[in-house]
N, CA, C and O atoms as CSV, one atom per row, in Angstrom:
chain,resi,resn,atom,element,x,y,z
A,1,UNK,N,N,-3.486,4.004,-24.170
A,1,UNK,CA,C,-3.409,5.438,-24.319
A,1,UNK,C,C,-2.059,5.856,-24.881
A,1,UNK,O,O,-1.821,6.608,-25.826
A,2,UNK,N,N,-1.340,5.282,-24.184
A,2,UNK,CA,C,0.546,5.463,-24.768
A,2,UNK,C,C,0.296,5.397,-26.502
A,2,UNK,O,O,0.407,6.229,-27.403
A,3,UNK,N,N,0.003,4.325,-26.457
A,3,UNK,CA,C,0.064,4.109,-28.076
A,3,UNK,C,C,-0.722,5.310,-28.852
A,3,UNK,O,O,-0.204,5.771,-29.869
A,4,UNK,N,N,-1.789,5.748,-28.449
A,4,UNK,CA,C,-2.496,7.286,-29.197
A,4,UNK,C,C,-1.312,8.339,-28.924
A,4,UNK,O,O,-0.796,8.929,-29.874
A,5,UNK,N,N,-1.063,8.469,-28.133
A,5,UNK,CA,C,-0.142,9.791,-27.995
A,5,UNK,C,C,1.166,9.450,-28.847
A,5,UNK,O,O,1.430,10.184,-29.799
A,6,UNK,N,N,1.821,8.593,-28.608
A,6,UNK,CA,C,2.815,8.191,-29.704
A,6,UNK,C,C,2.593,8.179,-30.747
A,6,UNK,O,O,3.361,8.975,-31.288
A,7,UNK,N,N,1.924,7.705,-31.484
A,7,UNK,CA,C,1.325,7.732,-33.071
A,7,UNK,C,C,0.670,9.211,-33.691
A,7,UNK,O,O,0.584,9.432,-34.899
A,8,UNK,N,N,0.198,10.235,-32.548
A,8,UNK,CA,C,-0.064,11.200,-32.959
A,8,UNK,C,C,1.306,12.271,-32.945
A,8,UNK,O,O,1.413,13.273,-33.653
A,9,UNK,N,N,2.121,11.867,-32.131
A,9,UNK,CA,C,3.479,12.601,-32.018
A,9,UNK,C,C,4.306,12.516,-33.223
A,9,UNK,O,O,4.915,13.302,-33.948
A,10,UNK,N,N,4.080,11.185,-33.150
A,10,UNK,CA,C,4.890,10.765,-34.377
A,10,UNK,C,C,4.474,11.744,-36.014
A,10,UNK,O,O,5.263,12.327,-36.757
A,11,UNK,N,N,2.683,11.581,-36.159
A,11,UNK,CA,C,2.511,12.257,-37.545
A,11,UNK,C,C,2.846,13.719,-37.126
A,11,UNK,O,O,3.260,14.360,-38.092
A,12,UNK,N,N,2.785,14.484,-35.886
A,12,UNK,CA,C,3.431,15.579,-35.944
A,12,UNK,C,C,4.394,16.077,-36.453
A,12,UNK,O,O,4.401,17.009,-37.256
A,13,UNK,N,N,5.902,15.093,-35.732
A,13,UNK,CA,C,6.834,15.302,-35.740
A,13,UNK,C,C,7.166,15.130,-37.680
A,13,UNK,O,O,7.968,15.836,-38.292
A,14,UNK,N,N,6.703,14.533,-38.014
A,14,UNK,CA,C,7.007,13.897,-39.457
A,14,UNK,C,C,6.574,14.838,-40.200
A,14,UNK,O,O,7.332,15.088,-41.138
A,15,UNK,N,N,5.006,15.886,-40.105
A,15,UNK,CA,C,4.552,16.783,-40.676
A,15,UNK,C,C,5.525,18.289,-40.501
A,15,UNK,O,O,5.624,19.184,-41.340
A,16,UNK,N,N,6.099,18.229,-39.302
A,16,UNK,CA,C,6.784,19.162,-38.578
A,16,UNK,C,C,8.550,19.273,-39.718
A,16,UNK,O,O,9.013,20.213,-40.363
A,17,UNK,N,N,8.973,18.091,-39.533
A,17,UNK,CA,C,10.013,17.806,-40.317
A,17,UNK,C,C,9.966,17.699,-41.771
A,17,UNK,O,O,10.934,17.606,-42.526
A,18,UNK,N,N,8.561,17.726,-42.119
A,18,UNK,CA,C,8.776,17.706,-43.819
A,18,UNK,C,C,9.144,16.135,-44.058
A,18,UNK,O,O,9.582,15.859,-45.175
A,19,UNK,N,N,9.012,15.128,-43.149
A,19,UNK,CA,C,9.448,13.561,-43.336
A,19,UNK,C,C,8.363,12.530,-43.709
A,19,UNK,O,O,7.284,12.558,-43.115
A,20,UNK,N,N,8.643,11.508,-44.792
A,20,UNK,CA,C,7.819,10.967,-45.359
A,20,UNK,C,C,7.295,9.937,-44.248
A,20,UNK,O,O,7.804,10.065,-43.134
A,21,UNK,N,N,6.409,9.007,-44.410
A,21,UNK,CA,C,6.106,7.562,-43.480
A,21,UNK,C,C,7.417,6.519,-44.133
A,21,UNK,O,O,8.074,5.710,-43.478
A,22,UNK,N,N,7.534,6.789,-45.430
A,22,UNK,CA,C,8.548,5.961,-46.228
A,22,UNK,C,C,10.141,6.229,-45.396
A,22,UNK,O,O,10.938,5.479,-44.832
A,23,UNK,N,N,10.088,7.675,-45.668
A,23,UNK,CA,C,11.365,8.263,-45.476
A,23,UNK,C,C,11.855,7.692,-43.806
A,23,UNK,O,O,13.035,7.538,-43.489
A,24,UNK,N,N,10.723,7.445,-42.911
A,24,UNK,CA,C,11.045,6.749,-41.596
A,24,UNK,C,C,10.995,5.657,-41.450
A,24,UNK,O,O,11.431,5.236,-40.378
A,25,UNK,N,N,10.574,4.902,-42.211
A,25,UNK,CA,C,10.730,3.528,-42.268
A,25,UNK,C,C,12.133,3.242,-42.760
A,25,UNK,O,O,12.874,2.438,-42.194
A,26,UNK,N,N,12.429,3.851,-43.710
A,26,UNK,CA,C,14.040,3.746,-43.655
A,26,UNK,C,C,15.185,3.954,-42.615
A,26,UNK,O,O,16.051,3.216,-42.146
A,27,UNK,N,N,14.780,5.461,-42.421
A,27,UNK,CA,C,15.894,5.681,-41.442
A,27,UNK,C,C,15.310,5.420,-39.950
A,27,UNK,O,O,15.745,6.217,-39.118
A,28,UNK,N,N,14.568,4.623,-39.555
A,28,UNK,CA,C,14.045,3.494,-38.893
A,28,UNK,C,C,14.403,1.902,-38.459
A,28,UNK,O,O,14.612,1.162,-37.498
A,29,UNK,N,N,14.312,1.959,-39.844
A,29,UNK,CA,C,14.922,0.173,-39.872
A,29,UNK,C,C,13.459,-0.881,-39.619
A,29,UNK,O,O,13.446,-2.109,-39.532
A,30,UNK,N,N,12.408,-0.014,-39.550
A,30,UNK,CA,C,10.776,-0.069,-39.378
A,30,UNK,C,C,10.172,-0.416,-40.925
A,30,UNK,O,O,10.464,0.155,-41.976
A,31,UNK,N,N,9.242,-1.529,-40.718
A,31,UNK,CA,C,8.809,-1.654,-42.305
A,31,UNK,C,C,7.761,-0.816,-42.377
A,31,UNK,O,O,7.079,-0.542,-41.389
A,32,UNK,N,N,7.492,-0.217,-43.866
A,32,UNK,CA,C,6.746,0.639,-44.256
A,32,UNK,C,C,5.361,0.228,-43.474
A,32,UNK,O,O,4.890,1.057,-42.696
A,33,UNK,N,N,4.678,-1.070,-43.665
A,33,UNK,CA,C,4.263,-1.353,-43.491
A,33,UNK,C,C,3.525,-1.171,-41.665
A,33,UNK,O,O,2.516,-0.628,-41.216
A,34,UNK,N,N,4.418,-1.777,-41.192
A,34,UNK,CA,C,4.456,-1.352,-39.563
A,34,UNK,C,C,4.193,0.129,-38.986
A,34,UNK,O,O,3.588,0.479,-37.973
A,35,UNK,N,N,4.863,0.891,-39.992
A,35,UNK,CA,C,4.739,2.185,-39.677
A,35,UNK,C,C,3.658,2.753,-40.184
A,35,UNK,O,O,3.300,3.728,-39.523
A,36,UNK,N,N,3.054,2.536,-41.030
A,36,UNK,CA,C,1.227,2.619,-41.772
A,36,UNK,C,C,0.446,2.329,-40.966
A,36,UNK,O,O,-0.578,3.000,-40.834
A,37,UNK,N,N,0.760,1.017,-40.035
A,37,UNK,CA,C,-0.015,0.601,-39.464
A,37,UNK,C,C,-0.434,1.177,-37.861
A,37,UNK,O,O,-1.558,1.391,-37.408
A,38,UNK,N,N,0.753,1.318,-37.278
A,38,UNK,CA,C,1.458,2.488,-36.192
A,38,UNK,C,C,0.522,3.598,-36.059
A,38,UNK,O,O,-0.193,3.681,-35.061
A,39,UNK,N,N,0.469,4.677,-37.244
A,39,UNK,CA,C,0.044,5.571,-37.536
A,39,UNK,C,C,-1.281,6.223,-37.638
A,39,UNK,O,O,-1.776,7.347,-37.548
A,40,UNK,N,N,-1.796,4.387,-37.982
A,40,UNK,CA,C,-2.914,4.196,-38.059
A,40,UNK,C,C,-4.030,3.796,-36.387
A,40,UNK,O,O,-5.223,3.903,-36.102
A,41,UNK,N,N,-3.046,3.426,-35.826
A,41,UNK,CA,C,-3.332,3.569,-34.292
A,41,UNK,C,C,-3.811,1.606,-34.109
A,41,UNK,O,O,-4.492,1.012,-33.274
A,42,UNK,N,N,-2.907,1.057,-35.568
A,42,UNK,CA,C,-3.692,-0.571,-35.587
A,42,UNK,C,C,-2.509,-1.824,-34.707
A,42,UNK,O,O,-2.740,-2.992,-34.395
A,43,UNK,N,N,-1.291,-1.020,-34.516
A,43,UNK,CA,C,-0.277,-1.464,-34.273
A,43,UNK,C,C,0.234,-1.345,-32.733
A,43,UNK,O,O,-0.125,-0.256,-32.285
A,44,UNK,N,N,0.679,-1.820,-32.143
A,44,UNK,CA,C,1.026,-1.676,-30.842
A,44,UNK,C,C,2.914,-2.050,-30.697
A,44,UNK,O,O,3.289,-3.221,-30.646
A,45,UNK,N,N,3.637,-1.205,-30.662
A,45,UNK,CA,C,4.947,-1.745,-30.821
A,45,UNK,C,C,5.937,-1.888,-29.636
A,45,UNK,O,O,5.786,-1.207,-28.621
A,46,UNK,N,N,6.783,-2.630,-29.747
A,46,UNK,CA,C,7.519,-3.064,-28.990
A,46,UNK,C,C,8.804,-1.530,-28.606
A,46,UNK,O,O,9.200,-0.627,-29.343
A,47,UNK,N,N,9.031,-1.771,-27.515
A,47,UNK,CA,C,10.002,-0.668,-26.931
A,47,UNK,C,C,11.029,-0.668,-28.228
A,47,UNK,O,O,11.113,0.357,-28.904
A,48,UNK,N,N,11.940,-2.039,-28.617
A,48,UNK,CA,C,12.931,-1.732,-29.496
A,48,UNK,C,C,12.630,-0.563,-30.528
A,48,UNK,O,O,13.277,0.475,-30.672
A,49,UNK,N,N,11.301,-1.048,-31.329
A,49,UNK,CA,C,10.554,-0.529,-32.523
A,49,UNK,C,C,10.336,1.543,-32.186
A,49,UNK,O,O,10.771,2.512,-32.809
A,50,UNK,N,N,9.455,1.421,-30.906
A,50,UNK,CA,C,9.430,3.028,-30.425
A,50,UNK,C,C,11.221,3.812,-30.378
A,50,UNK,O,O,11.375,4.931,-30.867
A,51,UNK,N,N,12.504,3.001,-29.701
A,51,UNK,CA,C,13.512,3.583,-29.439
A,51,UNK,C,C,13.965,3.723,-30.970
A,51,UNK,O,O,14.171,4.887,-31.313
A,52,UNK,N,N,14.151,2.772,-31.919
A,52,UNK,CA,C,14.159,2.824,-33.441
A,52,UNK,C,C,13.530,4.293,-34.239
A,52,UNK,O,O,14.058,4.991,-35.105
A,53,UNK,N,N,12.241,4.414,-33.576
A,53,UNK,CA,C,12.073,5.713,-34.557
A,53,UNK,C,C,12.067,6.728,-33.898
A,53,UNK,O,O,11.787,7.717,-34.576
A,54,UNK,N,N,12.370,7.041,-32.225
A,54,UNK,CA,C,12.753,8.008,-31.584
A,54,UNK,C,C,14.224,8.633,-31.759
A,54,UNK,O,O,14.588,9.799,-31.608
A,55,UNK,N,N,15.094,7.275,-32.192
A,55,UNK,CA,C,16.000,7.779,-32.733
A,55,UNK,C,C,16.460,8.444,-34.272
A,55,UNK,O,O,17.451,9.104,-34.585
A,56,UNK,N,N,15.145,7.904,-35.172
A,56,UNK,CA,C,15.240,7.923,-36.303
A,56,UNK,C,C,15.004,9.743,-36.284
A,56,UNK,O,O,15.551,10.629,-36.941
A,57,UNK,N,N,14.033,9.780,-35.312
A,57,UNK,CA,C,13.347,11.675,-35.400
A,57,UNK,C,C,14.123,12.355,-34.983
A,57,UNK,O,O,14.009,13.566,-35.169
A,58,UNK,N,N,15.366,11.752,-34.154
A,58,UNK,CA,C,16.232,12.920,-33.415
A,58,UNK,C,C,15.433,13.463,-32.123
A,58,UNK,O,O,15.327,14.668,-31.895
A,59,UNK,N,N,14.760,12.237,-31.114
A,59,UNK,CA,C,14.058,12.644,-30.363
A,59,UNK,C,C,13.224,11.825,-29.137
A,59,UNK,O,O,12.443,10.877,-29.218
A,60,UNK,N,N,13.573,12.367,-28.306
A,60,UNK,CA,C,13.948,11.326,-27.210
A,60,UNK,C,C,12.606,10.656,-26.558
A,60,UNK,O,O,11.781,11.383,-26.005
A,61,UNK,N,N,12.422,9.257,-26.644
A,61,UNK,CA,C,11.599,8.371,-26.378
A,61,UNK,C,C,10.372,9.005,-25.105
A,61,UNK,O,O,9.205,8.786,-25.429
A,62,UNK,N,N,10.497,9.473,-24.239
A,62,UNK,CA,C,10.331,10.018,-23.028
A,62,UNK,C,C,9.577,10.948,-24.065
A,62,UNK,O,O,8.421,10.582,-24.277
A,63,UNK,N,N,9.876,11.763,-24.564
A,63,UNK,CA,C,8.832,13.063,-25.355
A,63,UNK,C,C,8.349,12.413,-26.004
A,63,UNK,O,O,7.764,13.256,-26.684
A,64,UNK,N,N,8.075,11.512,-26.406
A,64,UNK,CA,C,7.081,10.947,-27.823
A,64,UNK,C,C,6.127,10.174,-27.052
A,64,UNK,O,O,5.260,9.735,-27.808
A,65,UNK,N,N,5.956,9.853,-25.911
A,65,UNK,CA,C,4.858,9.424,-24.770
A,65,UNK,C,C,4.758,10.114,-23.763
A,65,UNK,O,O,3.935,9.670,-22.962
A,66,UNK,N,N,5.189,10.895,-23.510
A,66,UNK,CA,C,4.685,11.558,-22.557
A,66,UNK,C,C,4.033,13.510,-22.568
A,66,UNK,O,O,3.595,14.192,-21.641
A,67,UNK,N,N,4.267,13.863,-24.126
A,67,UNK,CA,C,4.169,15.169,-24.219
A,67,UNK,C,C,2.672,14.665,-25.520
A,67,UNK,O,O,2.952,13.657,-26.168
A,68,UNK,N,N,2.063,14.940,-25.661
A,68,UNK,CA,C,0.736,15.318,-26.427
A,68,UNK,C,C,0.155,16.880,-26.915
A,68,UNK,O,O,0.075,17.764,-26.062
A,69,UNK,N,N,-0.073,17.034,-27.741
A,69,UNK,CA,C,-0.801,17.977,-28.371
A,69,UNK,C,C,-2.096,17.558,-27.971
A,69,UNK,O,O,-2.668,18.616,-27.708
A,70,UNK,N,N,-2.881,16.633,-27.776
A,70,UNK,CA,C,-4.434,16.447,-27.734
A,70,UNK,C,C,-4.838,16.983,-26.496
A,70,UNK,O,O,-4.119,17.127,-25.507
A,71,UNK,N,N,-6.377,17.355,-26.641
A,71,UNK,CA,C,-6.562,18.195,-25.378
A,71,UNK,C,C,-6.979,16.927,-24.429
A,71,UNK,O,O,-6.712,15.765,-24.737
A,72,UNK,N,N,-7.760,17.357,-23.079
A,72,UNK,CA,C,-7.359,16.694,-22.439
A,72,UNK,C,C,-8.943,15.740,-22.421
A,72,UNK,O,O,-9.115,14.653,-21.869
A,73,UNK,N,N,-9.725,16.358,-23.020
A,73,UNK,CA,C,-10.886,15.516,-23.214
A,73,UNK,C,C,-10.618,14.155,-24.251
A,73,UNK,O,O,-10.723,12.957,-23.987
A,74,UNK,N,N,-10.322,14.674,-25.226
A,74,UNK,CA,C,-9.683,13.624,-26.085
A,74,UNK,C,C,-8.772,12.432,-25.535
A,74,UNK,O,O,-8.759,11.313,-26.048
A,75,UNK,N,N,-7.902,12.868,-24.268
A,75,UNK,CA,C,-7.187,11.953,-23.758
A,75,UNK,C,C,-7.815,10.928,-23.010
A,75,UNK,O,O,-7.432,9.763,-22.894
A,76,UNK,N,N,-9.306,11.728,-22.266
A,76,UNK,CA,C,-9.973,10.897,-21.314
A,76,UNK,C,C,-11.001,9.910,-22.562
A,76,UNK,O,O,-11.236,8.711,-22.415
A,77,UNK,N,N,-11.390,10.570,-23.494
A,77,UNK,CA,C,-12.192,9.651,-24.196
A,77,UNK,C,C,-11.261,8.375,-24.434
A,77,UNK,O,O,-11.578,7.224,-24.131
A,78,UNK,N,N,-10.040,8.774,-25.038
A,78,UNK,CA,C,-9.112,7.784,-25.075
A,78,UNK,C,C,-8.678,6.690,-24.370
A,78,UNK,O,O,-8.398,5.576,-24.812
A,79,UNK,N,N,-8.634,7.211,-22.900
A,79,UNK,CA,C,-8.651,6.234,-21.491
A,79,UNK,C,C,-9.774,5.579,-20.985
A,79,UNK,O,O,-9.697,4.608,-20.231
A,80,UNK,N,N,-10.845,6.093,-21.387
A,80,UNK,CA,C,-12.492,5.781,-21.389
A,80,UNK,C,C,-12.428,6.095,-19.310
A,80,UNK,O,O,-12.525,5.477,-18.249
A,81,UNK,N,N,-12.171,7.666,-19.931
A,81,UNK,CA,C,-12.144,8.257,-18.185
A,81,UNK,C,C,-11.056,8.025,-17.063
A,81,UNK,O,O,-11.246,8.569,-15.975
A,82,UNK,N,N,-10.097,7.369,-17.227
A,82,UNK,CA,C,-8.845,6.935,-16.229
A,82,UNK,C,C,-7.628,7.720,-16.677
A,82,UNK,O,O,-6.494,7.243,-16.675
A,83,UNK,N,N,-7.925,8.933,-17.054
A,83,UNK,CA,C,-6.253,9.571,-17.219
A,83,UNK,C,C,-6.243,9.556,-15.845
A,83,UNK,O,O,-7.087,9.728,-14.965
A,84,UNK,N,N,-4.476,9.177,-15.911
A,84,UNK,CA,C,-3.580,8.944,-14.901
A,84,UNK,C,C,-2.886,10.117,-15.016
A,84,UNK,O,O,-2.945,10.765,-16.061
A,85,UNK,N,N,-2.013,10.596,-13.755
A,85,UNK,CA,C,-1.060,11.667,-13.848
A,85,UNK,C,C,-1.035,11.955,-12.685
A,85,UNK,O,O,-1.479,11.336,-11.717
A,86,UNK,N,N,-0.272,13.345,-12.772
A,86,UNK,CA,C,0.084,13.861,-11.437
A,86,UNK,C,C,-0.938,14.610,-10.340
A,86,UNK,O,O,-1.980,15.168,-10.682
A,87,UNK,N,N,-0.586,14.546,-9.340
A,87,UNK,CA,C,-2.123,14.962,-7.943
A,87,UNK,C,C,-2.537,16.520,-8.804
A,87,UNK,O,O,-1.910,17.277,-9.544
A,88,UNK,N,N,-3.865,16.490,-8.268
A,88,UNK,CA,C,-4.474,17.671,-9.188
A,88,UNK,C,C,-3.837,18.992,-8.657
A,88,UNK,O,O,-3.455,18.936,-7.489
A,89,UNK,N,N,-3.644,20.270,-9.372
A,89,UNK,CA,C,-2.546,21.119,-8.987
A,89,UNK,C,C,-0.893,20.922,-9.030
A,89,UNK,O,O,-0.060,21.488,-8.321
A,90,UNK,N,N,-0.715,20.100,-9.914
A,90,UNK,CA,C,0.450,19.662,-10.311
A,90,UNK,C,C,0.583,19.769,-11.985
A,90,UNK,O,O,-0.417,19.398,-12.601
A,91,UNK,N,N,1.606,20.194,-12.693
A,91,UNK,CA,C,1.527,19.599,-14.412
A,91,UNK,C,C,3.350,18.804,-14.425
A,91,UNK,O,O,4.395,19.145,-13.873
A,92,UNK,N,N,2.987,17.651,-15.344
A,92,UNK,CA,C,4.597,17.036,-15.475
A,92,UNK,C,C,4.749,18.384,-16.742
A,92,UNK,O,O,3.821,19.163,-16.962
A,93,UNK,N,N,5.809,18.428,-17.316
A,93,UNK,CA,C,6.720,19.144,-18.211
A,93,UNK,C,C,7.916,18.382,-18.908
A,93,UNK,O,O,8.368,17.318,-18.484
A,94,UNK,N,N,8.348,19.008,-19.956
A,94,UNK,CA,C,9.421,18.703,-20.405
A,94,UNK,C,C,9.813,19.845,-21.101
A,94,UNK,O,O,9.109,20.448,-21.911
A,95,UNK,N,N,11.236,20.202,-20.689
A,95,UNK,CA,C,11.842,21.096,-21.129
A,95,UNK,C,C,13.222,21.109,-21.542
A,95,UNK,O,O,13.931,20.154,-21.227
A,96,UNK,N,N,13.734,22.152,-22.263
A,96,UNK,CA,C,15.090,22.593,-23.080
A,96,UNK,C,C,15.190,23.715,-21.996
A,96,UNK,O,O,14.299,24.552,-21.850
A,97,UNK,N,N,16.083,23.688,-21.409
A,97,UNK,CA,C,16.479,24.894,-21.106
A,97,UNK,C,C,18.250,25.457,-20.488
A,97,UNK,O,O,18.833,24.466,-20.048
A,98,UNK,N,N,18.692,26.108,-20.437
A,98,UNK,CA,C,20.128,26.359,-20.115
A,98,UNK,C,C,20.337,25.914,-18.617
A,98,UNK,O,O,19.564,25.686,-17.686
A,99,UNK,N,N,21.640,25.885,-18.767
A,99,UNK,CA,C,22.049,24.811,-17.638
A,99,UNK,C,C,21.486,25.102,-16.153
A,99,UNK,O,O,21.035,24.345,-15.293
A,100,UNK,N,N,21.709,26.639,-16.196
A,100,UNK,CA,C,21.348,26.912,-14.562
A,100,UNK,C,C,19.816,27.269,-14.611
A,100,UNK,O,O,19.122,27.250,-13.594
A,101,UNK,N,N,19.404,27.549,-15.674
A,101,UNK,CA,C,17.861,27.585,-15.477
A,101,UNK,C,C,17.196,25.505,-15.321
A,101,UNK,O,O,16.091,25.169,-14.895
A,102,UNK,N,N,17.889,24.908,-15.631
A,102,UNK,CA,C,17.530,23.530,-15.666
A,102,UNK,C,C,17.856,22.981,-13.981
A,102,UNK,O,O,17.296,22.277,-13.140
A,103,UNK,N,N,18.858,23.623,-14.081
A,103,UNK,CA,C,19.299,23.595,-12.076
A,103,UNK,C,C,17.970,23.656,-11.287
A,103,UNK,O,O,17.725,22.767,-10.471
A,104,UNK,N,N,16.995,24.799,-11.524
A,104,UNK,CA,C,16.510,25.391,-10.337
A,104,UNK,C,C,15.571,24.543,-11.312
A,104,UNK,O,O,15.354,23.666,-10.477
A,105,UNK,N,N,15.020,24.219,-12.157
A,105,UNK,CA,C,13.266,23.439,-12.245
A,105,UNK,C,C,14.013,21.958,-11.871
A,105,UNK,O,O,13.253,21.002,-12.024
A,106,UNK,N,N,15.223,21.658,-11.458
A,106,UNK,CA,C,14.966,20.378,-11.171
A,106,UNK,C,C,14.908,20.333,-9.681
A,106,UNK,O,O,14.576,19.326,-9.056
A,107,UNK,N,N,15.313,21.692,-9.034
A,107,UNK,CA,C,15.574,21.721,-7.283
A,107,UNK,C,C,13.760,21.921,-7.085
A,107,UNK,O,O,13.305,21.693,-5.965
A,108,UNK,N,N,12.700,22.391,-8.326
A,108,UNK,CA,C,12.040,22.758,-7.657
A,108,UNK,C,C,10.484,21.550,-8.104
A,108,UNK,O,O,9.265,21.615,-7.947
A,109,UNK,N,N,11.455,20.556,-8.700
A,109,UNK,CA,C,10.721,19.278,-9.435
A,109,UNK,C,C,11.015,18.604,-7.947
A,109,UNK,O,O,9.999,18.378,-7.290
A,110,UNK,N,N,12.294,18.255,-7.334
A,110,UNK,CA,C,12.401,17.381,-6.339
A,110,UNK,C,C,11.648,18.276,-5.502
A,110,UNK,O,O,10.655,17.583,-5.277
A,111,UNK,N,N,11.428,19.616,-4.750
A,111,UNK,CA,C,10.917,19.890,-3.680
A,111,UNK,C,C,9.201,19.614,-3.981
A,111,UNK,O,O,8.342,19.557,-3.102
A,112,UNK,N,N,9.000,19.480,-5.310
A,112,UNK,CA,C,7.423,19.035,-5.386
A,112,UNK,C,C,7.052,17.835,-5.417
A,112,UNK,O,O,5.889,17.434,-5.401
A,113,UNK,N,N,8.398,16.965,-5.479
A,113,UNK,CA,C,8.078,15.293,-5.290
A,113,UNK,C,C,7.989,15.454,-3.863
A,113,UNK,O,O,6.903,15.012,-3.490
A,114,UNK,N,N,8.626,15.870,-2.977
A,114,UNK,CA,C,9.182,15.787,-1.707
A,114,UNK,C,C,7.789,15.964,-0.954
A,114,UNK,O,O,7.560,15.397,0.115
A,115,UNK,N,N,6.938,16.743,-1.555
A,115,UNK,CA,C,5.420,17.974,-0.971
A,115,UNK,C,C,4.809,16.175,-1.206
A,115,UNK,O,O,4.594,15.473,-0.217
A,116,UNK,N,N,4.610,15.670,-2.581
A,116,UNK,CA,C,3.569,14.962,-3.149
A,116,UNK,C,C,3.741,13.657,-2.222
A,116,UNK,O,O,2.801,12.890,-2.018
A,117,UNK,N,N,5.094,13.463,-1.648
A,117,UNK,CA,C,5.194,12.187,-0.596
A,117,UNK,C,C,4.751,12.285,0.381
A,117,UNK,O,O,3.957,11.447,0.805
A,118,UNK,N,N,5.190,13.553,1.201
A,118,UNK,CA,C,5.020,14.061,2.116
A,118,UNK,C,C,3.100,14.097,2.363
A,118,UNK,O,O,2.615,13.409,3.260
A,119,UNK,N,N,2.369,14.804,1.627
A,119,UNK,CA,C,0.708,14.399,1.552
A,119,UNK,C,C,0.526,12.934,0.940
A,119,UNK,O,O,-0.629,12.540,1.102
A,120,UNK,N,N,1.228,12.155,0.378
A,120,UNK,CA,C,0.420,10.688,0.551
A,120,UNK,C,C,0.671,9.988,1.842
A,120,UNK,O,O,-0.099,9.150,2.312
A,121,UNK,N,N,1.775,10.369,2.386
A,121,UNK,CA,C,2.012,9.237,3.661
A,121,UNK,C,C,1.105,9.930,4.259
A,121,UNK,O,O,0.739,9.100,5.091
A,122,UNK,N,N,0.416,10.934,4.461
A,122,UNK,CA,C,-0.274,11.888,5.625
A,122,UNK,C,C,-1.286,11.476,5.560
A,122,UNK,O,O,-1.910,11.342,6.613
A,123,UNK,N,N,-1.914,11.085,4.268
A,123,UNK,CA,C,-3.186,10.478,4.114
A,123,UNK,C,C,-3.386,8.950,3.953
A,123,UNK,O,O,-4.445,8.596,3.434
A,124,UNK,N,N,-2.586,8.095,4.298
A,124,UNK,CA,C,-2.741,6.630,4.140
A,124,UNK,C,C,-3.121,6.334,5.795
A,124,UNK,O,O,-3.348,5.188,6.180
């Protein structure tokens, strides 16, 4: 599944930026080739290869697997029904935001890890 969401991030980000498949294979260090193939959803790459063009996009590894545009049916067809994630009534996120607004979603990220431990030990 990683690998669909990455490869679709990727033609985003590239459509988004006005950036060629060529133009990232360069400033990559990724052969054209690899990255055709990537794209193509035929390739499965190694962490070095993903940190290579996360850096190439100006964009941090963590968002290029874990944030998706696809809805969420598409994701399960993708998983063939096993999306994984957080307990239902929960969404992960990723955000930009100013310092003290980043303060309080992270006081209020740990008090929802804290809830999500707190109901698994209750139920084991």
């Amino acid at each position: 599944m990683y690998n669909q969401i990455f490869f679709t991030n990727i033609l985003r980000i590239l459509d988004e930026k006005g950036i060629t498949k060529e133009q990232l294979s360069k400033m990559s260090g990724v052969s054209m080739g690899f990255i055709c193939d990537l794209t193509n959803g035929k390739s499965n790459p190694s962490l070095r290869i993903m940190e290579n063009i996360a850096d190439a996009l100006d964009i941090s590894l963590p968002a290029l697997l874990e944030e998706t545009d696809m809805d969420s049916k598409t994701l399960e067809a993708l998983t063939g029904g096993q999306l994984r994630g957080v307990a239902e009534g929960y969404e992960r996120v990723s955000l930009i935001l100013p310092s003290h607004q980043a303060f309080i979603a992270k006081q209020w990220a740990k008090e929802a890890k804290e809830h999500l431990k707190k109901n698994t030990a209750e139920n084991l």
